[in-house]
N, C-alpha and C positions, 0 to 999 in steps of 0.2 A: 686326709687324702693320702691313700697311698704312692710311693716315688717309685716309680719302675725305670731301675738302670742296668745297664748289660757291660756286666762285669769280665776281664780279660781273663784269657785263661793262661795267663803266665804270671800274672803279677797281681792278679784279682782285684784291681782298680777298678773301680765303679766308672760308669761311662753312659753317658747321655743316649736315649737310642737314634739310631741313626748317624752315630758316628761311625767310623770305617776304621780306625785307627787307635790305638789304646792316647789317652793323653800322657799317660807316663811315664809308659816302654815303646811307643810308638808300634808296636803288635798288631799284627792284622786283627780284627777282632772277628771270631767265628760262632756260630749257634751252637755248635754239636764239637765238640772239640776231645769226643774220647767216647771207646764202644759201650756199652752197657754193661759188659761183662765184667771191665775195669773199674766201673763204681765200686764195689763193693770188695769186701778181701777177699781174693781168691787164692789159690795155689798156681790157677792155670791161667796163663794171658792171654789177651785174644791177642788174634794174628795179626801183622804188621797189614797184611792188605787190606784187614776190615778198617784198620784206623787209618790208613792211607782213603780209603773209598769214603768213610766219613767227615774225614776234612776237607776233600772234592765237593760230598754236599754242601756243606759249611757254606764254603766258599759261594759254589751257587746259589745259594739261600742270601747270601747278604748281598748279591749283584743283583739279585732278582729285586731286590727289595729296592735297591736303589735304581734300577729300571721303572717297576711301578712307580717311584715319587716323582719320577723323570717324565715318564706318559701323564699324569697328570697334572703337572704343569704348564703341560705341551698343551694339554686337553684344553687347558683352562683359560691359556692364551688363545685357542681358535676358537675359543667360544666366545670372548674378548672380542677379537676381530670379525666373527660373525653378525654380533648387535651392532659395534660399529659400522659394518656392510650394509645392514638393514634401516639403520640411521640415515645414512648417508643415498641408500636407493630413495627412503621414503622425501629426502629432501630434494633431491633431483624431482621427483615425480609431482611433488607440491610444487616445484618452479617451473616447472613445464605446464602446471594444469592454470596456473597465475596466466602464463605468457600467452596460453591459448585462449584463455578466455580472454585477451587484455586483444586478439585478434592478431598477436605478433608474428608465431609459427602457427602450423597445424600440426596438432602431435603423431598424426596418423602418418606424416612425411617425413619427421623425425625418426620415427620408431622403424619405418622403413632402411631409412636413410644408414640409422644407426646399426641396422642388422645387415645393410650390407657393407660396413666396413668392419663388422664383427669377421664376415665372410672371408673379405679381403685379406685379413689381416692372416689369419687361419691359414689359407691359399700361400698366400708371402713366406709364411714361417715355413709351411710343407717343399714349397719350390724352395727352401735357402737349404731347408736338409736334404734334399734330392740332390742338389747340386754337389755339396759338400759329401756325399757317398760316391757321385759321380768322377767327382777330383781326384778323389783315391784309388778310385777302380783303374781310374788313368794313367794316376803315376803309376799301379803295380802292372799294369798291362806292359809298360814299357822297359826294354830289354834290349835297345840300343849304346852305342859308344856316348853320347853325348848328351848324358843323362841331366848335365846340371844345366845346360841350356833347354834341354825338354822342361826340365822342373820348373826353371824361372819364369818361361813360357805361360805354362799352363799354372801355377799361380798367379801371375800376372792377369792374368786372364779372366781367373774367376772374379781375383779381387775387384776388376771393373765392373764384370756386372754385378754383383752385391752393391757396389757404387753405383748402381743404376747408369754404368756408360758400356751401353750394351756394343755402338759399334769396337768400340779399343778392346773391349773384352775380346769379341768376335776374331776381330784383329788376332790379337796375341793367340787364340786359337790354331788358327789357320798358318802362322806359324809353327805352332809347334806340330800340325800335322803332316807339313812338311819336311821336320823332322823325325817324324814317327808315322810312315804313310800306312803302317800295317795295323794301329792302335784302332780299332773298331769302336771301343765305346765312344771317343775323341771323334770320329770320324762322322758316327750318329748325331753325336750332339749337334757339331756343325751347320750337318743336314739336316737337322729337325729344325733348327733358326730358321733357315736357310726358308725353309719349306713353312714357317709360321708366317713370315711375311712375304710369301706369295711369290719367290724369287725361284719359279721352279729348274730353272735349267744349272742356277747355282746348286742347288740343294741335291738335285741328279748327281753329279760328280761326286758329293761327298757320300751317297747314298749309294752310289752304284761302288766306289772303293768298301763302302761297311759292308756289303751284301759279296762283296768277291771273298770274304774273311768270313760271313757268318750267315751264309746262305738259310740257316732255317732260324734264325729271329724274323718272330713275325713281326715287330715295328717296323724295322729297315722292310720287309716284304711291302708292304701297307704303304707306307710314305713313299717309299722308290715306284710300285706301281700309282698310286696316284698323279705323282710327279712327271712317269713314263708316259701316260694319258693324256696329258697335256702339254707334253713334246710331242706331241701326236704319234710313240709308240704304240698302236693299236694290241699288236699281238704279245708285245713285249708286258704291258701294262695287262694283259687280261690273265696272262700268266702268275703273274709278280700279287695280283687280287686273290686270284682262285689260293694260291699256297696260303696266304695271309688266312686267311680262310680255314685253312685246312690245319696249320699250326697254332693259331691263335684264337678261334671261333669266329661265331660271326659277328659282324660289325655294321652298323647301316653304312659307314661310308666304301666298306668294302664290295656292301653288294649291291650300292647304288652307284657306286664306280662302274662294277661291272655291267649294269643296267644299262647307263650311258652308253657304253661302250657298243653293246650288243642293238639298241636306238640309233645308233650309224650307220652299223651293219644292214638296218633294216630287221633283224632278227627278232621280230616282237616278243615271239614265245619264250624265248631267253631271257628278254627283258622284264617280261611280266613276271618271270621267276625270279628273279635278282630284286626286282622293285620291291614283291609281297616280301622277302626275306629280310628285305631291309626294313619294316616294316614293321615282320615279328622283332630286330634286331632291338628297335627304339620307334615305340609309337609317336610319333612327334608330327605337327603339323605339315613340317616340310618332306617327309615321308606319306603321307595322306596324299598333297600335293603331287608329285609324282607320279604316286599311283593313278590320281585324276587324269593328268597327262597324258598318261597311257593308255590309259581310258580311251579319254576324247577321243586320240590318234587311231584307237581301231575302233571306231563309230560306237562303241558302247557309251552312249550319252546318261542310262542312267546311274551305273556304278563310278562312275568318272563324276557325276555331280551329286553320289553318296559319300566318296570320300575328300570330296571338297568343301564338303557340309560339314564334314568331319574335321578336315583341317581348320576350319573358323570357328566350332566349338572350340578349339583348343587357341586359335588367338584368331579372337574377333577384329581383328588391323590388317592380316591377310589381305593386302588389296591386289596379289597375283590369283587367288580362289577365287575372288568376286570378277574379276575380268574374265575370268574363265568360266563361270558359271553364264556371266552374261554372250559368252559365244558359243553356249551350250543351248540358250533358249535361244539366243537368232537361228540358231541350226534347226533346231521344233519349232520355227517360227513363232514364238511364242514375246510378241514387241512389247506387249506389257508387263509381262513380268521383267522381260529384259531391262524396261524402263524403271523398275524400282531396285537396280542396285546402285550402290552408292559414284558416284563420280561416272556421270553418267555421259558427259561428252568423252571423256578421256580411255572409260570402256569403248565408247563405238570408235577410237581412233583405234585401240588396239585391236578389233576385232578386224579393222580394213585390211592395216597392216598384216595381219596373221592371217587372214583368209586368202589375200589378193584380191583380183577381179570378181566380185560375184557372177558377173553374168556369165563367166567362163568355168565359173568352177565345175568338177567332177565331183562324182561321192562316192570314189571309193578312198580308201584309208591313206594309201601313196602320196592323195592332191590334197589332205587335211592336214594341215601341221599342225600340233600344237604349241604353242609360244614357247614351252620349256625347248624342244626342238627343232627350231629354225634355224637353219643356214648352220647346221651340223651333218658332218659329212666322220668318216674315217681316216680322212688324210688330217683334220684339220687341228688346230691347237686346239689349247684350253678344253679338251673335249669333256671335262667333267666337272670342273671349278668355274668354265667360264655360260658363258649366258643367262642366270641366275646371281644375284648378286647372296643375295638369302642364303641358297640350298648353297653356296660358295662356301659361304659361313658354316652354315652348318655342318657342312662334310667337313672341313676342317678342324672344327672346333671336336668334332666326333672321333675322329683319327687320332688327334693329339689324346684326348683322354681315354683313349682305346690302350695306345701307347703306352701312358703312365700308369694305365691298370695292368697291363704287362710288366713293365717295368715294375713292377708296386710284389705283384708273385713272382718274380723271378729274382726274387732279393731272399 
């Protein structure tokens, strides 16, 4: 068996390969360590830059080499912990299929269960970075005298809600925006809270100070007009929508804001524009919905119970679609089919309430309300969050992630 060692070029010591280092003279040890010209006797020597460029390769070539033994170690170790992973999934899924058959769990509610705190978990980590971008945006935004109390503030701050003590976070917020009333992103955040749990008139304030500093962020546009709607700013709020709109695209809660809005007015045609937009914005049940509404409300009973049909493809629990589908056939008199939807004393209680008096009713569009639209006027609150507890949610829930996709491109 031949012995292959790579010998120095100073002291020509034989040397184990893959050493780095001579063992005798401690020498870097290189592959190529002189030009080709100088092997042999010459008169003429090669030039100092080719043997300088030869020893740079050298050099490279023996890093390389020990890069490559480096990645396949690394390689060999993740292959290592791959069959481990596959071991260890196959043994989970043998004690899971044990327990199911033994009648303990259902795997189907596990594996649900399990992917949605996959989800959660996902969510949690993206909200803790968003935060933490957010904290810094704030301390640089800030250009006041009384920086170390702004900073303790707003650390302070974050550090609670990471701690999951959302009101002292809050707290220490709202201080330090008192300190720094010009801080716009600070200012946002506040009112974005403010505005997740429903606290509109809170959330106004701090919304309407972001919006005096950053008039064309479509979030502050978005959140401030919705919030404006339900202080019952009619004209304020349909402003504050349309820009939202116009800077940031569309959005279902933008244009089912403005929907509402223009359904106080009485202004169908407006609304029926805003509704279908909201519509293309996110096809979603409670967008269907809606557009039923409006439907019903200008006597169009059967596009109002196509997209109500619509809506309970998409979740058949809907029991605002079926109440309403059942005061679409009492309207075509039609009692029997009325009588096969589900919850069927509690539809004809809704149907008294939402019609009134039958013997007095009219039929044109003015004396038909439909439930989404009761005891809505333009003067009055809540005129876009409130009477829906659902489409509440949903608008919300649409706005805020409207927000964070802005926020998400404007980084």
């Amino acid at each position: 068996m031949t012995h292959v060692a790579h010998y120095c070029q100073k002291c020509l010591a034989a040397n184990p390969l893959g050493q780095e280092f001579c063992t005798r003279c401690g020498t870097r040890l290189m592959i190529i360590v002189e030009p080709p010209a100088a092997r042999y006797e010459s008169a003429e020597s090669a030039p100092s830059t080719e043997e300088h460029l030869l020893e740079r390769i050298s050099a490279l070539e023996n890093r390389l080499g020990h890069l490559t033994e480096k990645l396949e170690r690394g390689l060999d170790l993740l292959l290592r912990q791959t069959q481990n992973a596959h071991f260890d999934r196959a043994l989970v899924k043998s004690l899971i299929n044990l327990l199911t058959d033994d009648g303990v769990i259902k795997s189907e509610n596990l594996e649900r269960l399990w992917l949605d705190r996959c989800q959660k978990d996902a969510e949690e980590q993206q909200e803790s970075e968003r935060r933490e971008e957010l904290r810094l945006k704030i301390l640089a935004n800030y250009h006041g005298q009384e920086r170390a109390a702004f900073e303790q503030c707003i650390n302070e701050g974050f550090l609670f809600i990471d701690d999951a003590q959302l009101s002292r976070g809050i707290c220490s917020l709202e201080r330090a925006a008192e300190i720094a009333r010009d801080n716009a992103p600070l200012l946002y955040f506040v009112g974005e809270h403010f505005f997740k749990i429903r606290k509109s008139h809170r959330a106004q304030g701090y919304l309407s100070r972001a919006y005096e500093i950053s008039p064309k962020d479509s979030r502050v546009s978005l959140l401030l007009g919705l919030t404006c709607a339900d202080e019952g700013e009619a004209e304020r709020a349909k402003e504050l929508l349309s820009s939202a709109t116009r800077l940031g695209g569309s959005s279902f809660a933008a244009h089912y804001g403005l929907g509402r809005l223009f359904v106080a007015e009485e202004k169908w045609r407006q609304a029926l524009q805003e509704f279908k937009l909201a519509l293309a914005s996110k096809a979603s049940p409670e967008a269907h919905y809606a557009l039923g509404c409006l439907y019903y409300q200008l006597c169009h009973n059967s596009l109002a119970a196509r997209h109500l049909r619509k809506a309970l493809e998409l979740d058949e629990g809907y029991v605002e679609a079926f109440y309403l589908l059942g005061l679409i056939s009492e309207r075509a008199g039609q009692k029997k089919i009325t009588a096969d939807y589900p919850e069927k004393a509690r539809a004809g209680e809704f149907v008294r309430s939402a019609t009134g008096n039958r013997s007095k009713r009219q039929n044109s569009a003015a004396a038909i309300v439909a439930p989404l639209f009761r005891s809505l006027s333009a003067s009055s609150r809540r005129l876009v969050t409130g009477g829906d507890r659902r489409l509440a949610e949903a608008l919300r829930q649409d706005a805020l992630s409207a927000c964070n996709s802005a926020d998400i491109e404007g980084r």
